[in-house]
N, C-alpha and C positions, 0 to 999 in steps of 0.2 A: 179681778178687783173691779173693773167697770163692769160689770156685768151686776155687781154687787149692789152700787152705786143706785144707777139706774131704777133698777126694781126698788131697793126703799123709796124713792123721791116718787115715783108714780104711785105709791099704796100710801103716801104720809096726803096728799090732796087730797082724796075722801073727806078723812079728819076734820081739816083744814075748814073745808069749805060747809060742811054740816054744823060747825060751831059758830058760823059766819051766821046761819039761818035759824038756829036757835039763840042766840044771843039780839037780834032783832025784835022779838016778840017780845021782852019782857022789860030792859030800858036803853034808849038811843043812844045816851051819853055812855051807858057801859058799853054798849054795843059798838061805839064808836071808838072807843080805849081800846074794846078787844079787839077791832078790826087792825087798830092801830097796830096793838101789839101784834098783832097776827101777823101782819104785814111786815112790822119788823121783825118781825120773827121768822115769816117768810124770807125777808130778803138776807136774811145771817143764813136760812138754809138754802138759801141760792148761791149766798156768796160761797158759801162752805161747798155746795156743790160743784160749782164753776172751780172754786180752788181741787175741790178732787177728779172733776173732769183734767184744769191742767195737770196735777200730777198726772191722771190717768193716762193723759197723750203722753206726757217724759217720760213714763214706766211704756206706754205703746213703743214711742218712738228708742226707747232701750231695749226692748223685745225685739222692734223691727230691724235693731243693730244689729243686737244678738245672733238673730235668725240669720244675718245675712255674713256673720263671721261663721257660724256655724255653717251656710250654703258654701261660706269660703274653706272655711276647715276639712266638709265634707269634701268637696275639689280638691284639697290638698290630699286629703285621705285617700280619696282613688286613687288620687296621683301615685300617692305611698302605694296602695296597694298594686296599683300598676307594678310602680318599680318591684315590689316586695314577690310578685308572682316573676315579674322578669327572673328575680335573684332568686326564686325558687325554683326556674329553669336552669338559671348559672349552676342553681347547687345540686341540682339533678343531674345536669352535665358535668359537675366537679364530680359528683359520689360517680360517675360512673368513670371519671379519668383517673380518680383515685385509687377503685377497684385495681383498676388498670396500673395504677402504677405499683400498688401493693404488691401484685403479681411479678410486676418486674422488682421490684424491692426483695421479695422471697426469690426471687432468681440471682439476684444480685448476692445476696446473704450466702444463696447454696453456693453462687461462683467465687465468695470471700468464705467460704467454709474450706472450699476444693482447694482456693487457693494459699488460706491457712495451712491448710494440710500436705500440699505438696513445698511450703515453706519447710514443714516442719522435717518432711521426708527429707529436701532438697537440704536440710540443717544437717539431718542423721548423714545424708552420703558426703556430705561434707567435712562430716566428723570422722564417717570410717574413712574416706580418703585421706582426710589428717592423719590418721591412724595410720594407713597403709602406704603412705607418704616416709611417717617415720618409720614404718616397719623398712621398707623402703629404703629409705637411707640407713641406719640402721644394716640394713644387709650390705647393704653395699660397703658400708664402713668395715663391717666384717668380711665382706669379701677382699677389701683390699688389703684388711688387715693379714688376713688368710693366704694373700696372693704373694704380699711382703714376707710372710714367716714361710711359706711353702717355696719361695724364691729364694731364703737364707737356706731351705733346708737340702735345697734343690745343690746351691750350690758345695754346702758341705759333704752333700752324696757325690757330687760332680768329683768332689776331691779325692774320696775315697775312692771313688770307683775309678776315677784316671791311677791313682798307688795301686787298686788292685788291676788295674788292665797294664801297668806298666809290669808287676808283679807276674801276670798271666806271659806278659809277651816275655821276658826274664824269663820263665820256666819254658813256655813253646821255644826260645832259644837255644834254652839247655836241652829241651826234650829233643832238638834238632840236630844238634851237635852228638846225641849219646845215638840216634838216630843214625846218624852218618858213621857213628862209630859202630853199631850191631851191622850198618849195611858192609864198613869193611870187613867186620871179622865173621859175616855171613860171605862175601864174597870167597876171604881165605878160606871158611870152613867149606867151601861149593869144590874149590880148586884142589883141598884136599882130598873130600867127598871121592873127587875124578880120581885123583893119583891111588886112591885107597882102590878104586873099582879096577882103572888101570894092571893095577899090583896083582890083583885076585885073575885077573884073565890070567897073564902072564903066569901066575902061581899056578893057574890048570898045564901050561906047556912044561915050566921047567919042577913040574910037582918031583919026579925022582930027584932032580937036581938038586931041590933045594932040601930033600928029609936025608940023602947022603949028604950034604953041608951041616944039617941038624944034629944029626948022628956026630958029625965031625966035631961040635962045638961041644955036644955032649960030652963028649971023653975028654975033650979038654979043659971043661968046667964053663964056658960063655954062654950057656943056656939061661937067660932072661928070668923072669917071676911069671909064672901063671900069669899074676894082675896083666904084664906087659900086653897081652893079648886083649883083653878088659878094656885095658887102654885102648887099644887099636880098631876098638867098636866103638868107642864111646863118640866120636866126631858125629856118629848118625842120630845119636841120642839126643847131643848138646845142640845139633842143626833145628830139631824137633821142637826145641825147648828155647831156642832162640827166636826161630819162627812165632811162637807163640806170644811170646815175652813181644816181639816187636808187632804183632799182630794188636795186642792191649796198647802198649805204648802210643801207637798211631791214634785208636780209638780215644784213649785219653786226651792226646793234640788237639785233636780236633773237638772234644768236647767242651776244653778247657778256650778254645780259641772261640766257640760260639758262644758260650758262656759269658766270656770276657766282651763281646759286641753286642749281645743282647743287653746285657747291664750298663752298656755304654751309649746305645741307643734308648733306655728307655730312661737313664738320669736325662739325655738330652730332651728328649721330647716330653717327660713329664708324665707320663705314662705306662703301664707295667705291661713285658712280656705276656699274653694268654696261655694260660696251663691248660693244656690238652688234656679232654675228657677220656674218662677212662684209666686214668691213672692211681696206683695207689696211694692210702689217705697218706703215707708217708712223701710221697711223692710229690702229694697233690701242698702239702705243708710246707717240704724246701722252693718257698717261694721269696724273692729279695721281701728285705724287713717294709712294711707298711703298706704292700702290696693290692690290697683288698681295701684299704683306706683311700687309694688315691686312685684307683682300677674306674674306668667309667662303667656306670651300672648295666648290666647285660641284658638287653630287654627279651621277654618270649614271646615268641612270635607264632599267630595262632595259622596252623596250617590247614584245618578243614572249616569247610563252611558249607552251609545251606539254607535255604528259605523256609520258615515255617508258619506258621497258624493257629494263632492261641487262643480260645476265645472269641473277641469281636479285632483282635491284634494282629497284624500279619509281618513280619518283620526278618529278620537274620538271625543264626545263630550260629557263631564260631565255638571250635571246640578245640579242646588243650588237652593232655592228655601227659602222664609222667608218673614212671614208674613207683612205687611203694617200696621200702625197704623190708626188707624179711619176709616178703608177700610175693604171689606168683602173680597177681590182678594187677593193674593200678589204679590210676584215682582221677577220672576225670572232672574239666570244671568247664565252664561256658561263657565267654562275652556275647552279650546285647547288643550289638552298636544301637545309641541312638534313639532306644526305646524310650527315652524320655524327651523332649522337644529342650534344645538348648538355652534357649529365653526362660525355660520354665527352670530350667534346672538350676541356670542364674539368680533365679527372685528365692530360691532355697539357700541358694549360697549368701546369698544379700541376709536371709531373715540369717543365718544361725551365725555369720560372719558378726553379726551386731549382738547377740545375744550374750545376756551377762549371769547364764546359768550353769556355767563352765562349770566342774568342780575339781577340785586338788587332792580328793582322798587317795587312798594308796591302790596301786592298780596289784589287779592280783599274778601276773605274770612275772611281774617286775622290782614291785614294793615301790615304783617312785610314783609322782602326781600324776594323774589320768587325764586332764583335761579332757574331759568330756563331759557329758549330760544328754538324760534320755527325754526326749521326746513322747516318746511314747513306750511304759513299762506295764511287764506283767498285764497285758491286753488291755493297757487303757489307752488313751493319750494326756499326755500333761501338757503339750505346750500346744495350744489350742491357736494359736497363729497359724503353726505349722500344718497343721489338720487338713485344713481345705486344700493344700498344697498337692499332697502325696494321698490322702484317704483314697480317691479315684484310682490311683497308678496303682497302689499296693491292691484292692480290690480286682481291679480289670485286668492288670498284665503279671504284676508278681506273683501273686498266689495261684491264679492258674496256671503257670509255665514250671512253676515250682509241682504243683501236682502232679503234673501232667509228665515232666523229663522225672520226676522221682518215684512216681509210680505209688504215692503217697496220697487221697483222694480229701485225708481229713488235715490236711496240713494247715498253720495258722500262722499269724503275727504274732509274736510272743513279746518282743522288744525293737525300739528302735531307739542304736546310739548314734552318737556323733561326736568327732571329735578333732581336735585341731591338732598342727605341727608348726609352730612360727615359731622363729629365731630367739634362742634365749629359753623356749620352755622345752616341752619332750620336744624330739626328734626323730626318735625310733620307740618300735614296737619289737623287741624280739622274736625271733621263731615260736609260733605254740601252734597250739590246734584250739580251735573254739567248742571249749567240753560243755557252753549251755546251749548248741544249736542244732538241731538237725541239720539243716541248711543254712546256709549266712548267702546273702546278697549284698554285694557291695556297690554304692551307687557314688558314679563319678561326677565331682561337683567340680576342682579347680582345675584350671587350663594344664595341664600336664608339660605346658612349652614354661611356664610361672615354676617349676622348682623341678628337681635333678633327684632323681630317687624314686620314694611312692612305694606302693604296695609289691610284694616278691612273693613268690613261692621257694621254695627249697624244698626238692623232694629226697637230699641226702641227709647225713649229719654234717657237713663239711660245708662251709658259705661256698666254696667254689661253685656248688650248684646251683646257688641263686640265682634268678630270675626276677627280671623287673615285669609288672603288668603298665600297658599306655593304657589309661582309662580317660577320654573327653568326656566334657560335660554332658550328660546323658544317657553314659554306656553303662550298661549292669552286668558285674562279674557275679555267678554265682557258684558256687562250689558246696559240697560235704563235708561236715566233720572233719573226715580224717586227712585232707590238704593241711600240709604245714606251710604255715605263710608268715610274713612277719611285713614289718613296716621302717624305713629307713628313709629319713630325708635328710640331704647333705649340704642342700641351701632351696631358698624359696619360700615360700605359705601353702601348704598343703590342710585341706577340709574336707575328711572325709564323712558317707550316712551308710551306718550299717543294717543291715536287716537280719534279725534272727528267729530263724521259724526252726517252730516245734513240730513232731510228726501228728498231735490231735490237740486238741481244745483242752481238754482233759488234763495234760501235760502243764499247758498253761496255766491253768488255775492250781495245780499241784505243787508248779516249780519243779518237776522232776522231768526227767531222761532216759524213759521207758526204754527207749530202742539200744543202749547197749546192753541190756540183760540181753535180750534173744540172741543179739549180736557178739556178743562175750564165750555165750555159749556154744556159738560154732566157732570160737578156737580165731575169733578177730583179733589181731594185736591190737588197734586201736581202740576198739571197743572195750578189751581185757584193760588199758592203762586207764582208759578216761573213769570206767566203773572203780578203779583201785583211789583212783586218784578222789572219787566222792566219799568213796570209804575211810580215807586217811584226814581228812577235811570236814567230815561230816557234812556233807553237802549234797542237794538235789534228791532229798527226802529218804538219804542213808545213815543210819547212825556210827557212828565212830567209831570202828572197828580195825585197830591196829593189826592183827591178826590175817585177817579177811584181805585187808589193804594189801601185805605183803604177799599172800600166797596168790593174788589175782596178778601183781605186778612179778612176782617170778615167772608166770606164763606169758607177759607180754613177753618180758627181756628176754626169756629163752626162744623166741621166735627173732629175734634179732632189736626191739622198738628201742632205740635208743633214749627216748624221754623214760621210757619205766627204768632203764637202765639204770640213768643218776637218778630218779626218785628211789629206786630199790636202794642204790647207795645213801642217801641222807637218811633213808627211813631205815635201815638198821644201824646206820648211829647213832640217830635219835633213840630208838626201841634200847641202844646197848645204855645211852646217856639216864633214860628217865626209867628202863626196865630192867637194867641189869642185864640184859641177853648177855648171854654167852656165845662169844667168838661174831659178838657184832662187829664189831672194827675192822674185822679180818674180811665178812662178808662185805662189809660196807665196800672197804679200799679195792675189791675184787672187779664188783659192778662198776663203780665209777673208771677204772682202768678199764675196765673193758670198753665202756663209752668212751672216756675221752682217745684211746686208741683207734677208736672211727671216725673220731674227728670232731665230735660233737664238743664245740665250746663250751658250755656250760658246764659240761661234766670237766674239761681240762683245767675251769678255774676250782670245781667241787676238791679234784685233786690234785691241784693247786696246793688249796689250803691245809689240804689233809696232810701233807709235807710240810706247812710252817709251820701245823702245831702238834706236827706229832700222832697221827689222830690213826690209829691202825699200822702205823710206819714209824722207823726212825727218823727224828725229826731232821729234815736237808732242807737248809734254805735254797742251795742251789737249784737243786730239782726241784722246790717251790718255785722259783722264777723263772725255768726251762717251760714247765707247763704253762705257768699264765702268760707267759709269753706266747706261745699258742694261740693260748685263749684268745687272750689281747686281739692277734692280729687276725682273727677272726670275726672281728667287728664288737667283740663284746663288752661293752662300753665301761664296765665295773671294771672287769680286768684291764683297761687299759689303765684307767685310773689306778688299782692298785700295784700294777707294776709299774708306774709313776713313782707311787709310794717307796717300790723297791729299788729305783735308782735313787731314790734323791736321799734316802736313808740309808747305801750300801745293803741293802740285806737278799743276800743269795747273787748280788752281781756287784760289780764296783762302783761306786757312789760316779753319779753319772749325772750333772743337775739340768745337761742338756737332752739327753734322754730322757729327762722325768721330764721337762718343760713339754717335749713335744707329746710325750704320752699321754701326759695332764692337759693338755689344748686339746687334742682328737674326743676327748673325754670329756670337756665342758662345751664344745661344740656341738658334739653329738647329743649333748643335755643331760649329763651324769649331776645331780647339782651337787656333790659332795668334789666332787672337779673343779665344778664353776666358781665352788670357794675359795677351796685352793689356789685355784690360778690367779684370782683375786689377793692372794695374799702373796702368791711370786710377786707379783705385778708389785703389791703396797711396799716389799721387801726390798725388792730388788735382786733377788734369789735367783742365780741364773738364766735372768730375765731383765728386758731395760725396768727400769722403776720409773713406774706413770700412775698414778694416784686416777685420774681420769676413767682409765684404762681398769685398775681396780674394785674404779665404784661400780664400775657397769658388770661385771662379773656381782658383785659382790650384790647387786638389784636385780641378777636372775635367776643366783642359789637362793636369794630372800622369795621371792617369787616360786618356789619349788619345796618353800618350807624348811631350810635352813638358819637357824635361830641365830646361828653364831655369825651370819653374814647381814642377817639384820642388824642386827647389835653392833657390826663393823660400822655400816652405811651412817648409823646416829652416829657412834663418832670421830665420822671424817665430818657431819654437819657441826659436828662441836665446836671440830677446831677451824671451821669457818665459822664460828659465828652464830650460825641458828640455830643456836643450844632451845627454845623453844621445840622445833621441828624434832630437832633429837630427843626432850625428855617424851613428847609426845609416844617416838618408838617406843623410849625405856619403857613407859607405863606400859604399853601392850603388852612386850615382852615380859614385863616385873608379873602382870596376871599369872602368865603361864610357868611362871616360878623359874624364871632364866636367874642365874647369881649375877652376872655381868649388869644385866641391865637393873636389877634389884641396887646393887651398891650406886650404878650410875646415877640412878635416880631419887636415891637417898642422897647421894651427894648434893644432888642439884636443889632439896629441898634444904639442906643443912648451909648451901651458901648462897641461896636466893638465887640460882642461876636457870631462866627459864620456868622458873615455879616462884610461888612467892614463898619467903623463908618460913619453914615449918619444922621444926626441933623433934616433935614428937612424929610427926609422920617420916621426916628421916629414920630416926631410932629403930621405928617399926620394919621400916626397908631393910637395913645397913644388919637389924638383928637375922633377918629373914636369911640376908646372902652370907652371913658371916655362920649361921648355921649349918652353911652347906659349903664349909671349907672357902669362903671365898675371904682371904687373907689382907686383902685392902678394903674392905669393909669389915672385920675386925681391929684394924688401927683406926681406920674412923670413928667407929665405937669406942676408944680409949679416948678419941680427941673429944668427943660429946660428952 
């Protein structure tokens, strides 16, 4: 703006001054107006000047401010920018402590992830401890219970057996006395004996003497009878026959006097006499009643051993060895020790200990719940936890050692089960043979000091030959086919892993059991029963051939196999029941007597039954209860239960409800659940039992637990009549699905009077109609009151 100023003012004086010099020349007075006016006209553009020079300086000295806030701002600005680069070093130093911490923030996160996770672990073992806690208790509740009723039952034996020893010592009295009496009239007949020999000397000397006395008596008529002579020999005879007589007598004494101690010592101790091997099956059977129930388990004890090399594996191998019946070979089998490291075997027992893939269908040995589940079927694996586990072991030591001792090169995994025995569910496994394995490996997971029982062999038909196996955590039993084995646990938690290998790949993917055709064909009994047994079953890729079935199973039994034995017997009852056979009955009740005659339980209970109902036989309840009492006390868990049934009913023995109580306890203990009902109903009753409702429920929550409908349906209404009619219709509903009548009316009721449900008229109707369809008679009067 002064810049502006300026240059006008110096270019307008030209002007100025050139009209000054032309206005002179033409008139003075104008010339002197104009100067005038110029003049003032100048000094307005002076003033005017001078006024825009002062603004000029106030706009300068505003600039000059301005400048010098701006020289100040800029100062300030460095300053800022100082600071701002200082704080771009801070934040250079931050991003890189951040980095830094980030790193430890993701280490943090993975150590709150681990430590998530061992919460969660640390929860699960917390939980099976609770579990194992009550299981736990729980036993122990039962063992005391066990210890109480075996200590009632102990002393009611103590009693019998003191009447029968007082009985025995009463007879060894008597037998003492008749004793002393055969010693005197042996002694007179010794002293006779003499005078008789005496006699005969003397008769050599005075021989004429005494035939002219003869003569003499003859004519006079005193000649004796024939017999008298008879008589006069007879002293040597009756000596013979006394001797004899008292030779038996002593033996009896003394049978009867061990007899009477033996039974006296093992009511005291609690404990049964040992029956000496080698005895026969009748022999081996007269053993005191419950003998085998309360017997401690007999364990086998492996006598050879040596070192071997499998593989990349170098380890032990013990061997067992035990005859075969009706065979001239036997049947070896083999423990591991150890082959698997104990920590590892543990974290197995941990995963399948928690695992909730259990199942309850019917096992095929037995018909009751299986608790088990596989792992790994039909060459896969399903439970992929488990995998990483065992995949290595099963690869690098099972299957070669299994190749290798069976001389089998294409041998595989075909399956793996597992399966549980705790308190309240199964217990036992009875005797069989595993007809889907070539080989089975059995691998030892629970402490074998944690429960009383465990896995057995039996290589008879008779339980006296059973054998317990000790299996530690890590040891592998493996055996063949034709080992009869079974499983019995009498208290504890036992978790067993099975392994079942096929002889090829092939097999596996087939599902069949190539090796007993080759092996059937040379005249194998086990072989010949197991091929009978796919044929009557339709199973392992045979068609059903009722025919075939039988004449395979006549070749095992005629070699002695006591399992074709009783299947030969059911299967020509069946065949006589759905085919008409002729003189099936007859063949049936043959076989089964032939077996259970060996000893074999099963078949004693088969002909059991064939005597209660007639079945080939005239119907004897007696001789029904003679055999399953056999049965029974051969461990087999039906038959104790159903000669329960036979005392507490009278049928074929005298109504007995203390006999049924104890038979029916061994039975629901053992885990029969059609037992564990029952004895939940002594118990609810008070049926030759104290009455404990408590005591009841808990029976009554482990026949429901085994798929007993009618001990569910109890359990809801003992909640009834507490109270938690909710909790109970709950049950009903389950139950009503499965079309139970009990729970059908229950839970009609409970909709018809709002109890636990909200009141519902028509959905009662529909229930109350459903069970009264099926004879249920209190849902019928309900229906009358609707």
């Amino acid at each position: 703006t002064c810049a502006a100023l300026v240059s006008f003012t110096v270019c307008s004086l030209p002007f100025i001054l050139a009209g000054k010099t032309a206005g002179g020349e033409t008139n003075s007075a104008v010339a002197i107006r104009g100067r005038k006016r110029r003049r003032l006209a100048l000094a307005d553009h002076i003033d005017a000047l001078e006024a825009d020079l002062a603004k000029m300086r106030s706009v300068s000295q505003d600039v000059e401010n301005e400048v010098l806030a701006l020289k100040r701002q800029l100062s300030t600005s460095r300053k800022v920018v100082e600071e701002l680069q200082a704080e771009v070093l801070q934040l250079k130093e931050t991003a890189a402590a951040s980095a830094s911490l980030e790193l430890e923030v993701l280490d943090v996160r993975k150590e709150l992830s681990e430590a998530r996770a061992a919460v969660r672990i640390s929860q699960q073992t917390a939980l099976v401890t609770t579990r194992k806690l009550a299981e736990v208790q729980t036993s122990a509740q039962e063992a005391q219970e066990e210890a109480e009723t075996e200590l009632d039952e102990l002393r009611a034996e103590l009693g019998v057996q003191r009447k029968a020893r007082s009985e025995a010592e009463a007879k060894v009295a008597a037998l003492v006395r008749q004793l002393r009496e055969t010693d005197g009239e042996r002694r007179e007949d010794e002293e006779q004996q003499e005078r008789f020999v005496a006699r005969e000397e003397l008769g050599c000397v005075q021989d004429e003497e005494q035939q002219e006395q003869l003569a003499a008596k003859e004519k006079s008529g005193q000649l004796q009878d024939p017999l008298s002579k008879r008589d006069t020999l007879d002293p040597l005879e009756k000596d013979s026959s006394r001797q004899e007589s008292f030779s038996e007598m002593r033996k009896g004494i003394e049978a009867a006097a061990v007899t009477a101690t033996q039974q006296q010592e093992r009511t005291l101790v609690g404990t049964a006499v040992p029956v000496e091997r080698g005895l026969n099956t009748q022999a081996q059977l007269e053993v005191p009643p419950g003998y085998y129930w309360t017997l401690p388990p007999q364990r086998f004890d492996f006598m050879q051993e040596r070192s071997i090399s499998v593989s990349n594996w170098e380890g032990v191998e013990q061997t067992g060895r035990v005859d075969k019946v009706g065979k001239a070979r036997t049947c070896s089998f083999y423990r591991l020790p150890e082959v698997l490291p104990k920590q590892h075997a543990e974290r197995i027992l941990e995963h399948i200990a928690r695992s909730t893939a259990y199942l309850t269908d019917t096992d095929s040995v037995d018909q009751s719940p299986t608790f088990e589940y596989y792992p790994y079927q039909n060459g896969e694996w399903v439970d992929r936890v488990l995998q990483p586990l065992l995949e290595n072991f099963v690869v690098e030591k099972v299957l070669p050692y299994v190749r290798e001792c069976y001389g089998s090169p294409n041998c595989c995994l075909s399956d793996i089960l597992v399966r549980r025995y705790l308190p309240g569910e199964r217990r036992t496994h009875m005797s069989h043979f595993d007809g889907k394995a070539f080989v089975t490996a059995v691998l030892g997971l629970s402490d074998p000091d944690s429960y009383e029982g465990g896995l057995y062999v039996q290589p008879r038909p008779d339980v006296s030959s059973r054998m317990f196996f000790r299996l530690e955590p890590g040891d592998l039993l493996v055996h063949s086919f034709d080992l009869q084995h079974g499983v019995h646990v009498w208290r504890g938690i036992r978790y067993s892993l099975i392994f079942w290998i096929k002889d090829t790949p092939q097999a596996v993917q087939d599902h069949t059991t190539p090796w007993y055709d080759s092996l059937a064909e040379k005249g194998d009994a086990d072989a010949l029963y197991a091929l009978a047994l796919n044929y009557s079953k339709g199973s392992a890729g045979k068609p059903i051939d009722i025919v075939r079935a039988i004449e395979l199973y006549e070749q095992s039994a005629q070699i002695g196999h006591h399992f074709a034995q009783n299947n030969l017997g059911s299967l020509y009852k069946k065949a006589h029941k759905v085919m008409g056979l002729d003189g099936g009955l007859d063949k049936s009740l043959k076989w089964l007597r032939i077996a259970a005659e060996s000893g074999f339980a099963m078949a004693q209970k088969n002909l059991a039954l064939a005597y209660a109902h007639g079945e080939g036989v005239e119907r004897n309840p007696s001789k029904a209860a003679e055999w399953m009492r056999k049965s029974a006390e051969q461990l087999d868990i039906e038959s104790a239960f159903l000669l329960a049934e036979m005392y507490r009913e009278g049928r074929g023995v005298p109504r007995d409800l203390a006999q049924a109580v104890t038979w029916c306890r061994r039975s629901a203990k053992a885990g029969f659940p059609r037992a564990q009902y029952t004895l939940g109903v002594l118990h609810l009753e008070g049926n030759g039992i104290e009455k404990d409702q408590k005591k009841a429920e808990a029976w009554f929550h482990y026949a429901s637990k085994q798929g007993v409908i009618e001990a569910k349906n109890n359990i809801a209404a003992i909640q009834a009549q507490r109270g938690q009619v909710a909790e109970a219709a709950n049950i009903w509903a389950e139950l009503a699905e499965k079309g139970e009548p009990n729970a059908q009316c229950n839970l009609g009721m409970c909709f018809m009077r709002g109890l636990g449900r909200e009141r519902d008229q028509q959905k009662a109707r529909e229930l109350l109609e459903k069970a009264a369809a099926q004879g249920h008679r209190m849902a019928q009067n309900a229906l009358v009151q609707l």
